[in-house]
ZADO-1210 file (C-alpha; in nm, 4 decimals, padded with zeros to 6 digits):
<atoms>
<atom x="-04.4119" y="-00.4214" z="-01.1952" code="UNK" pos="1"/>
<atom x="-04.3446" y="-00.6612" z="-01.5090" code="UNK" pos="2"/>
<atom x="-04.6463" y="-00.7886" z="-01.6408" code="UNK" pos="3"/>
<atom x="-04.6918" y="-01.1228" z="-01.8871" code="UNK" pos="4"/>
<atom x="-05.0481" y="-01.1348" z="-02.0563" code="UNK" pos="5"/>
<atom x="-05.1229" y="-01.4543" z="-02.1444" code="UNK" pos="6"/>
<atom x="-05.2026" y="-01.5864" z="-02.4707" code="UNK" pos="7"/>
<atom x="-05.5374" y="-01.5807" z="-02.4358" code="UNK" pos="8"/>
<atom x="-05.5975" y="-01.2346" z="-02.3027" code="UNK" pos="9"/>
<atom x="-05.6670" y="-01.0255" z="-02.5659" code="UNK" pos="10"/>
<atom x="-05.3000" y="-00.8237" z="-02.6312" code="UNK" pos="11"/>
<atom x="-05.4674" y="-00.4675" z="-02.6245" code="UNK" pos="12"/>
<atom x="-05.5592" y="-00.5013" z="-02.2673" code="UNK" pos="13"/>
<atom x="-05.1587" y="-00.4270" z="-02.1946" code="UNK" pos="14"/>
<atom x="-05.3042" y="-00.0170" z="-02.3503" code="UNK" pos="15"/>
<atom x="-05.5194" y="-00.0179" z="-02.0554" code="UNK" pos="16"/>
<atom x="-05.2384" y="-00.1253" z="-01.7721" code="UNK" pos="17"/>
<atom x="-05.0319" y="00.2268" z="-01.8212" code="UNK" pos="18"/>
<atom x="-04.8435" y="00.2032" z="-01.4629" code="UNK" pos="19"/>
<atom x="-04.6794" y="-00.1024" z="-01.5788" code="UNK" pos="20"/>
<atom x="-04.4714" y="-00.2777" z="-01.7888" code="UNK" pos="21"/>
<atom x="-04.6719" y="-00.4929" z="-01.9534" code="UNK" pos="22"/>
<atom x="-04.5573" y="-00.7509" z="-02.2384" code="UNK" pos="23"/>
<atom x="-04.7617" y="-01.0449" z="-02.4291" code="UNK" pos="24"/>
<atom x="-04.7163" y="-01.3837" z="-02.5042" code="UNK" pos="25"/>
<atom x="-04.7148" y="-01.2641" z="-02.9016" code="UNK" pos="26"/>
<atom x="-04.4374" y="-01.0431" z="-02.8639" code="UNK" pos="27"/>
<atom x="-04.2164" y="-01.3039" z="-02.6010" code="UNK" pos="28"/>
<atom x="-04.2244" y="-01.5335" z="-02.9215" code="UNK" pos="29"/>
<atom x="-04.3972" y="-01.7734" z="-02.6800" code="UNK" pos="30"/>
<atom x="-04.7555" y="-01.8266" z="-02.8352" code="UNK" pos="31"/>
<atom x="-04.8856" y="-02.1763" z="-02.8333" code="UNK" pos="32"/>
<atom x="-04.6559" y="-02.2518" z="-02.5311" code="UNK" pos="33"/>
<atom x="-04.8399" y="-02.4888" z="-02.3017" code="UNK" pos="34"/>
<atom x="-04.9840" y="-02.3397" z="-01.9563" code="UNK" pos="35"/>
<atom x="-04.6840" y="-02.5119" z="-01.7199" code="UNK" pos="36"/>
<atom x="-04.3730" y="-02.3994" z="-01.9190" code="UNK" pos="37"/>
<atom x="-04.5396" y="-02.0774" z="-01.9995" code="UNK" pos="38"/>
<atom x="-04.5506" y="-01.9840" z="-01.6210" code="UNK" pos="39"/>
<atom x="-04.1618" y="-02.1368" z="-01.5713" code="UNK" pos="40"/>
<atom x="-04.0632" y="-01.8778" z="-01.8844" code="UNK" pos="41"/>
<atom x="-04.2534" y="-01.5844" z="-01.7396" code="UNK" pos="42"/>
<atom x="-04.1364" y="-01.6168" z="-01.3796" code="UNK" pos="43"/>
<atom x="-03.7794" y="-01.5527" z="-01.4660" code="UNK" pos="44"/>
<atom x="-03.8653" y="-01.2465" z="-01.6530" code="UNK" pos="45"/>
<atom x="-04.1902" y="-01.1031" z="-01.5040" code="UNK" pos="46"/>
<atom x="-04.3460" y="-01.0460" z="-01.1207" code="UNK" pos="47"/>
<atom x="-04.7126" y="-01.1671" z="-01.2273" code="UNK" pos="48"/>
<atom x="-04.8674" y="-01.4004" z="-01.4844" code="UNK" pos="49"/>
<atom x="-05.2440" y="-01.2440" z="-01.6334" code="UNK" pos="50"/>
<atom x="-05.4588" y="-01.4947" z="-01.8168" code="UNK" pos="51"/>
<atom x="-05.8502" y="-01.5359" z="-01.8732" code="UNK" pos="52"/>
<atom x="-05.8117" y="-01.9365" z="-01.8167" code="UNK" pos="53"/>
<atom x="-06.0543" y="-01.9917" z="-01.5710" code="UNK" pos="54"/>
<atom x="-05.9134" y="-02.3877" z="-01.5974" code="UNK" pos="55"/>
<atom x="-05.5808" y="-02.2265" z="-01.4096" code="UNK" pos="56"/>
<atom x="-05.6979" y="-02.3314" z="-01.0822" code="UNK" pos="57"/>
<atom x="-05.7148" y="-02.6510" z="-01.1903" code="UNK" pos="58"/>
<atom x="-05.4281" y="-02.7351" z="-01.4107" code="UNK" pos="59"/>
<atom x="-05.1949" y="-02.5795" z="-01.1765" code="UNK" pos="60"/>
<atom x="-05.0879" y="-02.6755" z="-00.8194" code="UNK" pos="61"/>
<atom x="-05.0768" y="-02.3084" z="-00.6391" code="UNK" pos="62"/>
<atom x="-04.8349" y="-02.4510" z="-00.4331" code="UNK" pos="63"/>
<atom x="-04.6177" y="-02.5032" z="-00.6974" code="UNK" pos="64"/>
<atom x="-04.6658" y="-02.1903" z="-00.8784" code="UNK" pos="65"/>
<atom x="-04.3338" y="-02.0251" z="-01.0013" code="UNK" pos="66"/>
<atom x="-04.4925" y="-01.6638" z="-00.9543" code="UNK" pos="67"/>
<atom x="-04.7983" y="-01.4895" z="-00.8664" code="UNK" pos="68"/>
<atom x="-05.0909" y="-01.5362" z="-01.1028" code="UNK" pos="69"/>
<atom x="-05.3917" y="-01.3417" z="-01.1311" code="UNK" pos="70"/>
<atom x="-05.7009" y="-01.4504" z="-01.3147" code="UNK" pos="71"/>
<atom x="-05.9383" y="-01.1880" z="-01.5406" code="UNK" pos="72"/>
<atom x="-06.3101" y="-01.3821" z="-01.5466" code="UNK" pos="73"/>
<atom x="-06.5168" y="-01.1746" z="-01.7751" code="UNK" pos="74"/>
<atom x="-06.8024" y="-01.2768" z="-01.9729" code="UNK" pos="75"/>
<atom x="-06.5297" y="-01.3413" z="-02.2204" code="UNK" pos="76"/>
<atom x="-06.2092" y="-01.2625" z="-02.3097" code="UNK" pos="77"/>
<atom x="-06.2890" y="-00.9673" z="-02.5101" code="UNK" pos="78"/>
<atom x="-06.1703" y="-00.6452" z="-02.4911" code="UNK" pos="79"/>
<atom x="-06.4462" y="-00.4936" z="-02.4411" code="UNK" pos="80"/>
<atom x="-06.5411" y="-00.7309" z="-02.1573" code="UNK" pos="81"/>
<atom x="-06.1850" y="-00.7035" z="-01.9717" code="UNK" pos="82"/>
<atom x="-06.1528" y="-00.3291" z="-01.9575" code="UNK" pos="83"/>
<atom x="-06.4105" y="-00.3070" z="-01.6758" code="UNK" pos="84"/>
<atom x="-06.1700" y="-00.5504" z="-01.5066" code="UNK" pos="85"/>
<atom x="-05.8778" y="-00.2984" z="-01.5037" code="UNK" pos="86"/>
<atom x="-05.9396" y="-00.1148" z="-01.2190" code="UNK" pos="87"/>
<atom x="-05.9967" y="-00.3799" z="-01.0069" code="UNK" pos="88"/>
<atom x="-05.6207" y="-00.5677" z="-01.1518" code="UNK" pos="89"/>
<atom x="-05.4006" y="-00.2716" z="-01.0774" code="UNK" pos="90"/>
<atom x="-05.5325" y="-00.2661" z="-00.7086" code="UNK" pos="91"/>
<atom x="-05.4063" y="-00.5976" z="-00.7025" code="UNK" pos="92"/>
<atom x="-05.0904" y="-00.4920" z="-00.9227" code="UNK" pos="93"/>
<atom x="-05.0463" y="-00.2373" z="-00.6115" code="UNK" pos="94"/>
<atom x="-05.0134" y="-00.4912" z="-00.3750" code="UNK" pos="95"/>
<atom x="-04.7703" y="-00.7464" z="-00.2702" code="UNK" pos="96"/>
<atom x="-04.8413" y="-01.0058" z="-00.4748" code="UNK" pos="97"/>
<atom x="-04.8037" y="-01.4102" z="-00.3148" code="UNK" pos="98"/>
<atom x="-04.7127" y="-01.7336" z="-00.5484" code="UNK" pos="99"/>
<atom x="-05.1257" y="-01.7594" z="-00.5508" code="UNK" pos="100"/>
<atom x="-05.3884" y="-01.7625" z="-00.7887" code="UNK" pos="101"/>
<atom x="-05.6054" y="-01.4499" z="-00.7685" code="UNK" pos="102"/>
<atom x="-05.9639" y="-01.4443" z="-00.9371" code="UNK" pos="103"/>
<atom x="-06.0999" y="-01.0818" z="-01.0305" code="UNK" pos="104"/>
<atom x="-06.4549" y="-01.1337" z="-01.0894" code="UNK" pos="105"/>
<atom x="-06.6374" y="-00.9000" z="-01.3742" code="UNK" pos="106"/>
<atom x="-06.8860" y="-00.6159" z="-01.1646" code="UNK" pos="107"/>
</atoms>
């Protein structure tokens, strides 16, 4: 499965996500692109959208959404604090994915 991180996911995370391919916003050449047109320029090159913007939910219409899009809530968006997520985001990465907005919650 293609994986975007989003900008504000820490970029090491994609280390952690081995079973994937797994590219950031820093090396698309699309930092500082707004939440709306980032999703439109990651859902014609990737099958899910990662972020740590818990505001996602609300900025963005799921029934609109161009792609799938989970969301990583941590205590913060630290690498430290997203590696306990991993386990829990490639069970979901294993999974048919909808246009939806998934929420993994830290342990």
């Amino acid at each position: 499965m293609k994986v975007f991180l989003d900008e504000c996911v820490d970029r090491r995370l994609a280390r952690h996500i081995l079973t994937h391919d797994v590219k950031t916003a820093q090396q698309m050449g699309w930092a500082g692109v707004k939440n709306g047109a980032l999703l439109a320029l990651a859902a014609a090159q990737f099958d899910v959208f990662v972020s740590v913007d818990r505001n996602l939910a609300f900025q963005q219409s799921a029934a609109s959404l161009p792609m799938p899009v989970i969301v990583l809530h941590a205590k913060s968006n630290r690498l430290a604090d997203l590696v306990p997520l991993v386990p829990c985001l490639l069970r979901e990465l294993d999974t048919p994915l909808s246009r939806s907005i998934v929420t993994i919650d830290a342990p």
